[in-house]
N, CA, C and O atoms as a GROMACS GRO file, in nm:
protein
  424
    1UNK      N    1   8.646  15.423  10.086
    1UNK     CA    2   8.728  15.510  10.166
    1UNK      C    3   8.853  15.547  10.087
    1UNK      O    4   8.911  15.467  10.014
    2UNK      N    5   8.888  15.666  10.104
    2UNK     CA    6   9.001  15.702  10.052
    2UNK      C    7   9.160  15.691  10.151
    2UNK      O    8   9.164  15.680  10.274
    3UNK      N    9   9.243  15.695  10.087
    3UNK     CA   10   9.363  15.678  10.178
    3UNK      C   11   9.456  15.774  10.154
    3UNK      O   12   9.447  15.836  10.048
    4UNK      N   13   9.541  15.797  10.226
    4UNK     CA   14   9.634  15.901  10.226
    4UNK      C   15   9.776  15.871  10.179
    4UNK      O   16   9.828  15.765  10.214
    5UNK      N   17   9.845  15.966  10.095
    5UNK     CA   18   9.984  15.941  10.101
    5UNK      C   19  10.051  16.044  10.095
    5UNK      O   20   9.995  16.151  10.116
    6UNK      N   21  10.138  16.040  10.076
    6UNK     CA   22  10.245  16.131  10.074
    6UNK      C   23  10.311  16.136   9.949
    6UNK      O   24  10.378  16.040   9.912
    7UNK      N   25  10.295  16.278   9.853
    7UNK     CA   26  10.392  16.253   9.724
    7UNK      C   27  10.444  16.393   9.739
    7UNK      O   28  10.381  16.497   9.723
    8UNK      N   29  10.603  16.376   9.782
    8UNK     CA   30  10.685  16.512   9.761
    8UNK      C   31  10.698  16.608   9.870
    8UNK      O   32  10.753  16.716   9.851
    9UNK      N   33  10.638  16.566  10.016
    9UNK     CA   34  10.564  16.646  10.060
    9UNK      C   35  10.450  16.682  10.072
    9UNK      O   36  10.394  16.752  10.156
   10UNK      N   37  10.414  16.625   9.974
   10UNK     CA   38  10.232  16.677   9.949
   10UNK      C   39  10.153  16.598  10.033
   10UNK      O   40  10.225  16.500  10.053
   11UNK      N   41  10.018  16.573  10.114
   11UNK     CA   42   9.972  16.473  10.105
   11UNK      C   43   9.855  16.500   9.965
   11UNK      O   44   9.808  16.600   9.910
   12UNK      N   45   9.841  16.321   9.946
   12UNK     CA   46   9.705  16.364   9.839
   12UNK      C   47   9.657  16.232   9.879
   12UNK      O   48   9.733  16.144   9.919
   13UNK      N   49   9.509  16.220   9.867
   13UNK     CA   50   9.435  16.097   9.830
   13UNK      C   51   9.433  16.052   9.728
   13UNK      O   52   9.426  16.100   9.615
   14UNK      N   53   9.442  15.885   9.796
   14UNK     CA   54   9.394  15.812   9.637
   14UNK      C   55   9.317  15.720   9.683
   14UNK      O   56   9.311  15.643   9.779
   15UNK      N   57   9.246  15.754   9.566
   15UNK     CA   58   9.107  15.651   9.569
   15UNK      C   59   9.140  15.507   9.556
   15UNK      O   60   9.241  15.483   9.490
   16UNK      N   61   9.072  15.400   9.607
   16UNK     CA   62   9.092  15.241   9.604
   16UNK      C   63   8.999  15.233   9.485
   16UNK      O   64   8.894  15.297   9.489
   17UNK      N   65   9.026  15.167   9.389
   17UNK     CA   66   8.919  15.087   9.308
   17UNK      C   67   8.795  14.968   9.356
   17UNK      O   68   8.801  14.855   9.404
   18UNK      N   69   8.669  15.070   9.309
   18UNK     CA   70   8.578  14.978   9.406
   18UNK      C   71   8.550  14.846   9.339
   18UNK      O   72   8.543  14.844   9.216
   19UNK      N   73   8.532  14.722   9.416
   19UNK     CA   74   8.497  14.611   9.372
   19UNK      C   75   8.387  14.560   9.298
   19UNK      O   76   8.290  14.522   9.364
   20UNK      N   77   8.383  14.550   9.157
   20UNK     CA   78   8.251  14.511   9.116
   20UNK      C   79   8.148  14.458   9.241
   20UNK      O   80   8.193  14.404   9.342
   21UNK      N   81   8.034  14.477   9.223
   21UNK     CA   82   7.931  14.359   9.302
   21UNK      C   83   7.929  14.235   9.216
   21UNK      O   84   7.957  14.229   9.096
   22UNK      N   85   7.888  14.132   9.301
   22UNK     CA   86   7.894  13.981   9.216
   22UNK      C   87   7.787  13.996   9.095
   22UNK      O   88   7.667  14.021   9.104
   23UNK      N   89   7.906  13.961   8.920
   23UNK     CA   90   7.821  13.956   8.851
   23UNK      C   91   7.769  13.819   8.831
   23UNK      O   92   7.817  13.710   8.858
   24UNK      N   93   7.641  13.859   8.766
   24UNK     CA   94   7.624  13.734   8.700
   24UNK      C   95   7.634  13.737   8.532
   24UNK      O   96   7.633  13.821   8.442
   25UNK      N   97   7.644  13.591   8.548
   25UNK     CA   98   7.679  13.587   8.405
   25UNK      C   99   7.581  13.599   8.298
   25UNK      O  100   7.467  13.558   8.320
   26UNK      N  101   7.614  13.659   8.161
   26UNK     CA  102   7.576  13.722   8.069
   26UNK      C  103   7.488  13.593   7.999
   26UNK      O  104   7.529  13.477   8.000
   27UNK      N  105   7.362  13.635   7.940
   27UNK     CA  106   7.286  13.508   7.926
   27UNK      C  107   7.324  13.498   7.777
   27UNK      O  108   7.238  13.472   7.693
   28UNK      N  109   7.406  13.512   7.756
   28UNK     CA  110   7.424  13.593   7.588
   28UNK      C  111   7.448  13.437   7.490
   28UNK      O  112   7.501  13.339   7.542
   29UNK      N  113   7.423  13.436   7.416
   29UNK     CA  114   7.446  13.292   7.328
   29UNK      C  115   7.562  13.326   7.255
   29UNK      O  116   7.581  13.419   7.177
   30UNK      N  117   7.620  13.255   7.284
   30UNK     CA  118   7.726  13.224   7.205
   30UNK      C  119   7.736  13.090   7.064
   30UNK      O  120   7.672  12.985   7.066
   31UNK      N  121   7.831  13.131   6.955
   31UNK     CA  122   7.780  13.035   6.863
   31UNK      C  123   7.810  12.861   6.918
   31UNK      O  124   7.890  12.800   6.989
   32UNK      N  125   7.743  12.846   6.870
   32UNK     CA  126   7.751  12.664   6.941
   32UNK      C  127   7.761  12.587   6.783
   32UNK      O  128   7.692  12.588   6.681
   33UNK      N  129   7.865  12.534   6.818
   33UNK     CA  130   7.898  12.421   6.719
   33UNK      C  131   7.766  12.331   6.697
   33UNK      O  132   7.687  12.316   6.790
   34UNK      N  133   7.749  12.280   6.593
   34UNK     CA  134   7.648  12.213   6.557
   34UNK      C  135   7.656  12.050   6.636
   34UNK      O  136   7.763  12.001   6.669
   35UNK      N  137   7.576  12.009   6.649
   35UNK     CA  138   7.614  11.851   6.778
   35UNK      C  139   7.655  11.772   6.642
   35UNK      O  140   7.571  11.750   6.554
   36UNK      N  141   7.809  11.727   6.629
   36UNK     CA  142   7.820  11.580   6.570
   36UNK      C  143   7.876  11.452   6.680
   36UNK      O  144   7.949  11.454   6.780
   37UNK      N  145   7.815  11.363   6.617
   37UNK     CA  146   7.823  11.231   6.653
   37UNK      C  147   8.048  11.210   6.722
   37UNK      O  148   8.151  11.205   6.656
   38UNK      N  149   8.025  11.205   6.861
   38UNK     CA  150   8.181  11.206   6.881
   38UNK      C  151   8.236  11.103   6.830
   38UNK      O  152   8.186  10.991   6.839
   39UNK      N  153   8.370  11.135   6.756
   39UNK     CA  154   8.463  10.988   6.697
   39UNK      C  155   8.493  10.877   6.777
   39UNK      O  156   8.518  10.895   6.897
   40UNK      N  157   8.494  10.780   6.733
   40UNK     CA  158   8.505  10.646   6.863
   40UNK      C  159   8.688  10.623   6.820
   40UNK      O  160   8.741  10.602   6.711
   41UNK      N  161   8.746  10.638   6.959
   41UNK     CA  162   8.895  10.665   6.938
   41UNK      C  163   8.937  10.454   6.930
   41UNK      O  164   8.871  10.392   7.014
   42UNK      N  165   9.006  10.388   6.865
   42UNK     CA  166   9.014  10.274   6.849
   42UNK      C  167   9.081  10.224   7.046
   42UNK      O  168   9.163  10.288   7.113
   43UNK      N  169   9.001  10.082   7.089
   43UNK     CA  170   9.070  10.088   7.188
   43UNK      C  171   9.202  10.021   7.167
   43UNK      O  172   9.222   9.930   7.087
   44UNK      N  173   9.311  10.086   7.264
   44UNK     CA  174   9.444  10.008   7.253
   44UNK      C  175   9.442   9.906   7.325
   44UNK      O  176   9.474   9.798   7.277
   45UNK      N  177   9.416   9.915   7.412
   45UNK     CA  178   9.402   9.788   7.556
   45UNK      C  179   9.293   9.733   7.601
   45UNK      O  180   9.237   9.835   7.640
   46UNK      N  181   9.220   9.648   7.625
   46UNK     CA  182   9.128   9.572   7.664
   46UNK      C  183   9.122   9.568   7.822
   46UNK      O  184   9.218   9.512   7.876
   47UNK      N  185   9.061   9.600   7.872
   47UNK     CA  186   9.060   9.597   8.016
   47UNK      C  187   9.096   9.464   8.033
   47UNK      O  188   9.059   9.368   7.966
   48UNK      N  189   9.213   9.465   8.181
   48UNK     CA  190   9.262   9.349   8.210
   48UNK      C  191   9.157   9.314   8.303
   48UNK      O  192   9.085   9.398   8.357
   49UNK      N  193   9.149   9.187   8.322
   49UNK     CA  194   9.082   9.086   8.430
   49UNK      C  195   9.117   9.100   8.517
   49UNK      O  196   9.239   9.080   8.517
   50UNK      N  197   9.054   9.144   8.674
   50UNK     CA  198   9.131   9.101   8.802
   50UNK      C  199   9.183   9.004   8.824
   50UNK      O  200   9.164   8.888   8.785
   51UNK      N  201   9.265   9.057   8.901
   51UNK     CA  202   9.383   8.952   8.925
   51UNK      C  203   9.332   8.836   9.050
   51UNK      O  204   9.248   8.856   9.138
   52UNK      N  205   9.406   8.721   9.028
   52UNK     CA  206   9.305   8.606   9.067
   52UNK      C  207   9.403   8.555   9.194
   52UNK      O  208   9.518   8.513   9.183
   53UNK      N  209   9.314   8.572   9.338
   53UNK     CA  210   9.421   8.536   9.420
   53UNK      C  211   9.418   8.422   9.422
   53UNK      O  212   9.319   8.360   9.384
   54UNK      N  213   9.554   8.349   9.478
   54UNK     CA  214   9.559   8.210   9.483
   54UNK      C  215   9.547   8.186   9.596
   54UNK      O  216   9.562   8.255   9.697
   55UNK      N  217   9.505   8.034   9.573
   55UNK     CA  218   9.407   8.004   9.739
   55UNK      C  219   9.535   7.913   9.769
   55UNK      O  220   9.610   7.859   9.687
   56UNK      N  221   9.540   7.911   9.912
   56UNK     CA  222   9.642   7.874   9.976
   56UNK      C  223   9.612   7.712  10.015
   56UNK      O  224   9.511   7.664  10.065
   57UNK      N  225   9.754   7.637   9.970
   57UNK     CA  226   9.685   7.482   9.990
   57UNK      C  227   9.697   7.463  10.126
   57UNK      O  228   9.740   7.522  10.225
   58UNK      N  229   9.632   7.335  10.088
   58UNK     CA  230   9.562   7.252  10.264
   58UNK      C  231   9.657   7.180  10.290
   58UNK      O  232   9.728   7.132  10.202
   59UNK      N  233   9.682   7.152  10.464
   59UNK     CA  234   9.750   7.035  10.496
   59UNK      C  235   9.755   6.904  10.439
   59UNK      O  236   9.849   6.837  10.397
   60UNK      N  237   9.633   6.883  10.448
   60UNK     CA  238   9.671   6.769  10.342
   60UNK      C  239   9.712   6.691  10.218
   60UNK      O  240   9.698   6.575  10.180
   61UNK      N  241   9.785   6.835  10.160
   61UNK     CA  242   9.801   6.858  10.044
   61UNK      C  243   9.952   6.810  10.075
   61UNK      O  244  10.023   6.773   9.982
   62UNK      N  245   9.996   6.812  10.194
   62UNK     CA  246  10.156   6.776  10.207
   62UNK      C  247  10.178   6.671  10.290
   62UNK      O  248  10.288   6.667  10.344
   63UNK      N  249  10.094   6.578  10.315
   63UNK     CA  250  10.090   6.455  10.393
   63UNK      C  251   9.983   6.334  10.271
   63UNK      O  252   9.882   6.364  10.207
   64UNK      N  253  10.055   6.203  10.279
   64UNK     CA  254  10.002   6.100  10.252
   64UNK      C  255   9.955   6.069  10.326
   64UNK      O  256   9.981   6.113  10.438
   65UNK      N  257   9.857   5.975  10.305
   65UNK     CA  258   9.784   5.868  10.397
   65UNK      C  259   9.776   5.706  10.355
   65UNK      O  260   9.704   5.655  10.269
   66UNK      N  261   9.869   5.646  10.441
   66UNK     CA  262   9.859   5.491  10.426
   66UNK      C  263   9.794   5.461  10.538
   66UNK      O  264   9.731   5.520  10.625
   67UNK      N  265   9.845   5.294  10.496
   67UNK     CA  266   9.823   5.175  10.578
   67UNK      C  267   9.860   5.210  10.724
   67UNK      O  268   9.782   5.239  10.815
   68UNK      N  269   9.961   5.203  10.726
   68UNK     CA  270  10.087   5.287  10.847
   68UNK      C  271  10.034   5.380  10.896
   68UNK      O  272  10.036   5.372  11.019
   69UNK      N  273   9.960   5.509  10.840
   69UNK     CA  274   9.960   5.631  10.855
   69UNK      C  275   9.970   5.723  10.812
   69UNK      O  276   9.906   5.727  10.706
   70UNK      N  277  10.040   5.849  10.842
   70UNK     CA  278  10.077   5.975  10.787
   70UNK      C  279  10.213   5.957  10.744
   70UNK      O  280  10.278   5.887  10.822
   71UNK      N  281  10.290   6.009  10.622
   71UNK     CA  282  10.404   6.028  10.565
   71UNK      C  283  10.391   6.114  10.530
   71UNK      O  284  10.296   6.157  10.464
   72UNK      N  285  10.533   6.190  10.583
   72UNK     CA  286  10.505   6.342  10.542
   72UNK      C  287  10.594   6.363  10.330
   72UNK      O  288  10.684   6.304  10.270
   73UNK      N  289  10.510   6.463  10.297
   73UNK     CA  290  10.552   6.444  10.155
   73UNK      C  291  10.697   6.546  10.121
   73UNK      O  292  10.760   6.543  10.015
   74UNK      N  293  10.717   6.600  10.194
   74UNK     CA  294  10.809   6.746  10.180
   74UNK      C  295  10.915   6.694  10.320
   74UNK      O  296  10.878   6.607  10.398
   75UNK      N  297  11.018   6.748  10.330
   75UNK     CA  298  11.089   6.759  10.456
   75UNK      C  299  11.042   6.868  10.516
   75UNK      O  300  10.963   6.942  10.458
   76UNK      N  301  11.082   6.892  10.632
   76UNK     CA  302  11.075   6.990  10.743
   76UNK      C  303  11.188   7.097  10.717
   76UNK      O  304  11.296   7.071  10.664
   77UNK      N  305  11.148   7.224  10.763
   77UNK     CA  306  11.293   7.303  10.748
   77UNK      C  307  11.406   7.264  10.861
   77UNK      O  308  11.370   7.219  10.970
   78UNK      N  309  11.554   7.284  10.826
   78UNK     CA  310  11.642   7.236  10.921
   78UNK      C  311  11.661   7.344  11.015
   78UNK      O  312  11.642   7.315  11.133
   79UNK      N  313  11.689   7.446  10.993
   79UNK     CA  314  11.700   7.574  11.067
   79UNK      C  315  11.528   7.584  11.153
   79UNK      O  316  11.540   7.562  11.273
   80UNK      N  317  11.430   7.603  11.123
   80UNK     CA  318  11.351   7.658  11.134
   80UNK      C  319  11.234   7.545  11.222
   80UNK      O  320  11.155   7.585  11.308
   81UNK      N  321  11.244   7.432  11.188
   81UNK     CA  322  11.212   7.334  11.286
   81UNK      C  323  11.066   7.248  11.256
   81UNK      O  324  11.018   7.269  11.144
   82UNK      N  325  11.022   7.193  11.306
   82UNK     CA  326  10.894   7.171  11.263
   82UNK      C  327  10.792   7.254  11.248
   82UNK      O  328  10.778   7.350  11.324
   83UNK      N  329  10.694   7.221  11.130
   83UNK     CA  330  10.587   7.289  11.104
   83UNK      C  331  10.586   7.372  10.995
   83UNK      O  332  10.487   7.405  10.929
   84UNK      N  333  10.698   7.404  10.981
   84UNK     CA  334  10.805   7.460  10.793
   84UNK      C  335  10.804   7.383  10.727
   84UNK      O  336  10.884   7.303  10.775
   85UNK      N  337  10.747   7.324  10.595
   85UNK     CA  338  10.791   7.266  10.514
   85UNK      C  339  10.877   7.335  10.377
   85UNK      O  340  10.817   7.429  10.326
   86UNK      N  341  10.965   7.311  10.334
   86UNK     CA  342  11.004   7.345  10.224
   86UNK      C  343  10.968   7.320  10.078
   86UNK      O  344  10.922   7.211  10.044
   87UNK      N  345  10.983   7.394  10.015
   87UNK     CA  346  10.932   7.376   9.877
   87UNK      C  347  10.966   7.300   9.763
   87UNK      O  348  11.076   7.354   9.760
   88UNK      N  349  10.969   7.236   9.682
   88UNK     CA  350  10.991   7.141   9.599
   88UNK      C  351  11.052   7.230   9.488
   88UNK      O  352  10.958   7.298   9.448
   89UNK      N  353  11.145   7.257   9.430
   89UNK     CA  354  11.177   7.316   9.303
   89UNK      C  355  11.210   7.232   9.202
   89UNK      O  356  11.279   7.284   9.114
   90UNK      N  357  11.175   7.092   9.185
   90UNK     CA  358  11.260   7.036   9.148
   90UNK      C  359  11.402   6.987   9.138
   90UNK      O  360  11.419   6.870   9.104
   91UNK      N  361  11.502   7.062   9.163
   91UNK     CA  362  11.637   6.972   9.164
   91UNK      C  363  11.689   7.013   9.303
   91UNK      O  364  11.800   6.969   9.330
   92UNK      N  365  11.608   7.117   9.427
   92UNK     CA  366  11.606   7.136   9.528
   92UNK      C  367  11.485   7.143   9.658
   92UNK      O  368  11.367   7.110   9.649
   93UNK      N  369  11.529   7.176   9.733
   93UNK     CA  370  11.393   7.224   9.855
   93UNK      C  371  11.473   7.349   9.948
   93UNK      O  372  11.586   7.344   9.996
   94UNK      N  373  11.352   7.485   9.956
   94UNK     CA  374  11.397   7.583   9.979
   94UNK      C  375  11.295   7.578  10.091
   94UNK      O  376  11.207   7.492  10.097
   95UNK      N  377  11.310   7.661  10.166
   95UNK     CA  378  11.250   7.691  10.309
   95UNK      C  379  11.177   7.824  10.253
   95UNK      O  380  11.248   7.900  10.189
   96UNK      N  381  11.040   7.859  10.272
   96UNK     CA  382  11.006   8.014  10.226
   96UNK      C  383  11.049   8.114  10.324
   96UNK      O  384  11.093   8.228  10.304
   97UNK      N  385  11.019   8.032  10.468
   97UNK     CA  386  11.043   8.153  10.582
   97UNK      C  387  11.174   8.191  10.612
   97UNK      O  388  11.193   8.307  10.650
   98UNK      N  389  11.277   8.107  10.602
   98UNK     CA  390  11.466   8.168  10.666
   98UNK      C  391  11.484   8.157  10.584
   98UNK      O  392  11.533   8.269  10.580
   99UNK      N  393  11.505   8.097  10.413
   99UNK     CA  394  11.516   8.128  10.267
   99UNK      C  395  11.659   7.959  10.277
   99UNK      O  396  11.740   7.951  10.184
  100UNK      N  397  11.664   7.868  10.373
  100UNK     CA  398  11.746   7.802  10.361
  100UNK      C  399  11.743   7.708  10.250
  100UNK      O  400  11.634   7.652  10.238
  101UNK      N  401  11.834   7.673  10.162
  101UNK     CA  402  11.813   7.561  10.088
  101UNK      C  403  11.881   7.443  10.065
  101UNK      O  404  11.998   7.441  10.103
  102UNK      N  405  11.826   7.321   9.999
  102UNK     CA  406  11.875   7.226  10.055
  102UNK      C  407  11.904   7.115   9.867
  102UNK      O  408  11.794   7.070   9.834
  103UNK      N  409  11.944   7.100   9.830
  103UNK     CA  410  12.018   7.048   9.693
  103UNK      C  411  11.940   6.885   9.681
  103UNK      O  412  11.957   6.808   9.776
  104UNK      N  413  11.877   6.852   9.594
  104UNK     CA  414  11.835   6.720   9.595
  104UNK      C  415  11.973   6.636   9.535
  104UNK      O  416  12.045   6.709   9.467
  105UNK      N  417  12.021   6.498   9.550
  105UNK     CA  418  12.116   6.442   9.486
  105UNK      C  419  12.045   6.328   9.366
  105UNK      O  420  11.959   6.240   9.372
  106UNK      N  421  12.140   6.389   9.253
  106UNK     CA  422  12.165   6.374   9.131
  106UNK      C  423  12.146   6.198   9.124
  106UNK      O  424  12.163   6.139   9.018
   0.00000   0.00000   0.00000
């Protein structure tokens, strides 16, 4: 279809440019590199190993067992109450859950 405009006063048509129909593509050969063997690029990095979750210890991992009974091996948290134990750092014991800590003596 043609469309109309206006130049000067004038009208004139102008034609739309018609849309190719879908081509297809040209079967045409193009030069092709000869097949060499691809270069093996040196690897930098070694694939890392998944990462290894740590298994979470057992109760009984924080209680002795005597003669007597149960002794507990850790204190209890002070803030936080029973059932918290705190962590051993060596020259302290920290609570993981309220972050309280507590100073071993020297």
């Amino acid at each position: 279809m043609a469309e109309k405009t206006k130049v000067k006063g004038k009208t004139a048509e102008k034609a739309k440019p018609e849309k190719p129909a879908a081509e297809k593509p040209k079967a045409e050969k193009v030069a092709e590199k000869p097949a060499e063997a691809p270069e093996e690029k040196p690897k930098e990095k070694e694939k890392k190993a998944a990462k290894v979750k740590k298994k979470e210890k057992a109760v009984y991992t924080r209680y002795k067992i005597d003669e007597k009974g149960l002794t507990r091996l850790r204190p209890y948290c002070e803030r936080c109450g029973s059932g918290y134990f705190m962590a051993d750092h060596g020259n302290r014991f920290s609570c993981g859950h309220c972050g309280f800590t507590r100073y071993k003596r020297a």
